[in-house]
Wavefront OBJ file of the C-alpha trace (Angstrom):
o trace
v -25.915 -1.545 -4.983
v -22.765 0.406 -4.471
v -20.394 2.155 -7.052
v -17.428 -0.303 -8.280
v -13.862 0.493 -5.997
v -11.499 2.710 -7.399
v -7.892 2.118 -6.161
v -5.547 4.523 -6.919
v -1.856 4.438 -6.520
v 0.754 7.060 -7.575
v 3.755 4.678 -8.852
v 7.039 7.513 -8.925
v 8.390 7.940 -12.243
v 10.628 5.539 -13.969
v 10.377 5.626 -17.251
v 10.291 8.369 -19.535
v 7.160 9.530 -20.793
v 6.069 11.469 -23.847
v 3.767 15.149 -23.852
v 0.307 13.334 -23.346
v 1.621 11.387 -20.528
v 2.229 7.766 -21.505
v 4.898 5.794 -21.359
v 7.292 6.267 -24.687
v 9.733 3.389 -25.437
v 10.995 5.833 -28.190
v 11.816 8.479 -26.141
v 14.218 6.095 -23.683
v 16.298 5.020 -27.063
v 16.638 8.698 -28.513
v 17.748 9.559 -25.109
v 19.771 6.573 -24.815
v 21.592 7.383 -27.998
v 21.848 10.895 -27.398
v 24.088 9.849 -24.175
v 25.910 7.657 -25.882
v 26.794 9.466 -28.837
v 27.815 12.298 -27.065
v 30.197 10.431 -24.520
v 31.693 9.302 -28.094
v 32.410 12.740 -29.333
v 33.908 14.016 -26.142
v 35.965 11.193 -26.296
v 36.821 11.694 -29.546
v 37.404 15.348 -28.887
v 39.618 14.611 -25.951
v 42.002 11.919 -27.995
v 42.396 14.416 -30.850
v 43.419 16.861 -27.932
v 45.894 14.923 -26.509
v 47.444 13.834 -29.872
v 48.299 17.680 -31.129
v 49.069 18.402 -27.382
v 51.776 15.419 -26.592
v 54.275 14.517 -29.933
v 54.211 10.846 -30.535
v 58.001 10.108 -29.540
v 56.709 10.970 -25.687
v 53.460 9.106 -26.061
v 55.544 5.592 -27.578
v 57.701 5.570 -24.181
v 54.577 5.018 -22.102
v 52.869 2.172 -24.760
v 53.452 -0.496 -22.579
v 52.193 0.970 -19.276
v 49.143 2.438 -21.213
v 48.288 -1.351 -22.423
v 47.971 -2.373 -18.943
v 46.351 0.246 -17.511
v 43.857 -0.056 -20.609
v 43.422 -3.908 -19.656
v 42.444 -2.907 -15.572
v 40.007 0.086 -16.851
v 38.025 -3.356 -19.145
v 38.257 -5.819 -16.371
v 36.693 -2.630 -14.110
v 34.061 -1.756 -16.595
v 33.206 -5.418 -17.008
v 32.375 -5.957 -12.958
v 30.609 -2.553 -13.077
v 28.377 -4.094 -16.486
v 27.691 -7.206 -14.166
v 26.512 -4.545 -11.429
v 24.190 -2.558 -13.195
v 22.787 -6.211 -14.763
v 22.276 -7.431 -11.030
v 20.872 -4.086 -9.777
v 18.637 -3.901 -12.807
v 17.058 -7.437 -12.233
v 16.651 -6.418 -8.736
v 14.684 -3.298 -9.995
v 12.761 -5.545 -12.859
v 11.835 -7.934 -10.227
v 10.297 -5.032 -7.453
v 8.191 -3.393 -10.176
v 6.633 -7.098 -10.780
v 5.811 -7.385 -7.327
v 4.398 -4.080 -7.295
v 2.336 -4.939 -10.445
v 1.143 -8.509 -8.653
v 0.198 -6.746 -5.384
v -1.597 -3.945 -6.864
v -3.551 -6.404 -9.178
v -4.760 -8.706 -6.572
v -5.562 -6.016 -3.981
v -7.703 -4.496 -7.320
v -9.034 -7.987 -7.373
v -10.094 -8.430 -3.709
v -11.773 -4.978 -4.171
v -13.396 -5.759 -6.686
v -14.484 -8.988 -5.700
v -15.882 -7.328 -2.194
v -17.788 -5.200 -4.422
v -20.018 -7.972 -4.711
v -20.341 -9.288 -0.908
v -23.754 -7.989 0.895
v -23.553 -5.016 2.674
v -21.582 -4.293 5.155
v -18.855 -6.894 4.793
v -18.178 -5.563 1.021
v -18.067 -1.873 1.806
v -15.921 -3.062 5.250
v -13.535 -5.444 2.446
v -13.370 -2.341 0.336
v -12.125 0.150 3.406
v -9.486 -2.546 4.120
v -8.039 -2.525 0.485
v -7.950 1.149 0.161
v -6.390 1.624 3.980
v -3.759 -1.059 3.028
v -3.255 0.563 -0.454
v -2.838 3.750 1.101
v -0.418 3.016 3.690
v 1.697 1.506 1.252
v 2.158 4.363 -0.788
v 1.972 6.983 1.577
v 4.413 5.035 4.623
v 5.942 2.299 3.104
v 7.199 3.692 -0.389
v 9.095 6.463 1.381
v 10.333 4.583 4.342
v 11.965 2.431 1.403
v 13.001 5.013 -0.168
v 15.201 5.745 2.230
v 16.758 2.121 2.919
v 14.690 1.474 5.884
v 12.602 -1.560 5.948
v 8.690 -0.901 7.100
v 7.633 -2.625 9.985
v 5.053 -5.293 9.164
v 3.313 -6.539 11.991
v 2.645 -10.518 12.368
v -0.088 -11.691 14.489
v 0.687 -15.465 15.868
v -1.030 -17.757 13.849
v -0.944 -15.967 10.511
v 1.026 -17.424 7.977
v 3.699 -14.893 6.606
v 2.526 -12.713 3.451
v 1.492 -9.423 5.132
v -1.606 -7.553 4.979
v -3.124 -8.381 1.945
v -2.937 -12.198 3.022
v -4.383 -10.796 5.872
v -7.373 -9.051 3.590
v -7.400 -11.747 1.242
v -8.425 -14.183 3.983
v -10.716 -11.895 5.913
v -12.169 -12.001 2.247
v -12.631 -15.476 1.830
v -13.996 -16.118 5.518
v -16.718 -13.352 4.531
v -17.680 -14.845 1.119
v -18.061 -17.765 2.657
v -20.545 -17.286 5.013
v -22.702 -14.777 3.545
v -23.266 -16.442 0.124
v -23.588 -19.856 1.053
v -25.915 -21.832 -1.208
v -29.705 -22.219 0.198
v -31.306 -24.703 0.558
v -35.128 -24.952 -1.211
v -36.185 -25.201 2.191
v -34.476 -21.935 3.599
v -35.722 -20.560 0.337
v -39.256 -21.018 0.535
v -39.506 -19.042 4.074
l 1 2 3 4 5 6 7 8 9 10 11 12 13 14 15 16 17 18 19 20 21 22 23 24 25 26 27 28 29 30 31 32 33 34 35 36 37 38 39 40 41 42 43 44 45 46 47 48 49 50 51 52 53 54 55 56 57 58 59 60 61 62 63 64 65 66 67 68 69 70 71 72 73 74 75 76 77 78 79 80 81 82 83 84 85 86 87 88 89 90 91 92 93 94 95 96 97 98 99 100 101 102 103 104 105 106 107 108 109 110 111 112 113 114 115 116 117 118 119 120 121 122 123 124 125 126 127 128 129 130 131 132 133 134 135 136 137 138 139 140 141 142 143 144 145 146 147 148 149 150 151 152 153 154 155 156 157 158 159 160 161 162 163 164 165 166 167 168 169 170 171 172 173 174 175 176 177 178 179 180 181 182 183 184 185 186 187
C-alpha cells in the first residue's frame, strides 16, 4: 500500500495572522480600529487647525458653498462604499472557489489513494501536477490581470482540468474495481 497524498498549496496572505501563525480575527478589528480612530484624530486635529487659523466672520461667507460641496464629497463616498462592497464580494466569492477546488482535488487524491496500482499513483501525479501549475502559473499570471490559458479538448464539457482528472478518475474506478462475480472469484 502506498502513503496517503499530501497536497500542498501556498494560498498568499490575506488576512492577518497572529505570532504562532494562525489566522486572528482579533488582530483585523484592533487594526481596524486603530485606522479608524486615528483618521478621527487627524481630522479632529485638522478642524481645530483651521478654526484658530481662519476667524469665523471669513468662514460664515463660504457656509453655503461648503454645504454643497459637503453633500458631493457623501454622494462620492457613498458610490465608493458600494465599490469596495462589490469588489469585496468579488474577493469573498474567489477565495470560495479556491476553497471548493482545493477540496475536491484533495478528494480525488485521496480517493486515487485507494485505486490499484498504477492508476492510483498515475491519479495522484495528475492532482499534484494540476495543483502545482495552479499555484506556480496560474496564481501569478492572475496576479497580474492576465487570464491563464486553459486548454479545451473537443468533446470535453467545460470545467477545466480537474473535470478533466475527476473523470479520468471515475473511468479508472470503474474498471478496476468492478464487482466479481463468484465465478471470476473462485479461479
Amino acid at each position: 500500500m502506498h502513503s496517503a497524498p499530501v497536497l500542498v498549496a501556498r494560498i498568499p496572505a490575506t488576512h492577518t495572522y497572529d505570532s504562532r501563525g494562525g489566522y486572528s480575527p482579533l488582530l483585523t478589528i484592533i487594526y481596524g480600529v486603530l485606522v479608524i480612530g486615528g483618521i478621527c484624530l487627524i481630522s479632529l486635529g485638522g478642524l481645530e487647525v483651521v478654526e484658530r487659523l481662519v476667524p469665523a466672520e471669513t468662514r460664515q461667507q463660504h457656509n453655503d458653498v461648503a454645504g454643497f460641496i459637503y453633500a458631493a464629497l457623501g454622494v462620492i463616498y457613498a458610490v465608493l462604499a458600494l465599490v469596495v462592497i462589490a469588489v469585496f464580494e468579488g474577493f469573498q466569492a474567489a477565495n470560495e472557489t479556491v476553497e471548493q477546488e482545493a477540496n475536491a482535488l484533495a478528494e480525488i487524491a485521496w480517493l486515487a489513494h485507494r485505486l490499484p496500482e498504477p492508476e492510483g499513483t498515475h491519479l495522484q501525479e495528475l492532482c499534484r501536477s494540476y495543483a502545482e501549475e495552479v499555484v506556480h502559473k496560474e496564481w501569478p499570471l492572475m496576479e497580474h490581470g492576465q487570464a491563464p490559458s486553459m486548454p479545451r479538448r473537443k468533446g470535453l464539457l467545460q470545467g477545466g482540468p480537474l473535470l478533466m482528472i475527476s473523470a479520468q478518475a471515475y473511468r479508472i474506478s470503474s474498471h478496476t474495481l468492478r464487482p466479481r462475480s463468484s465465478s471470476t472469484q473462485k479461479g
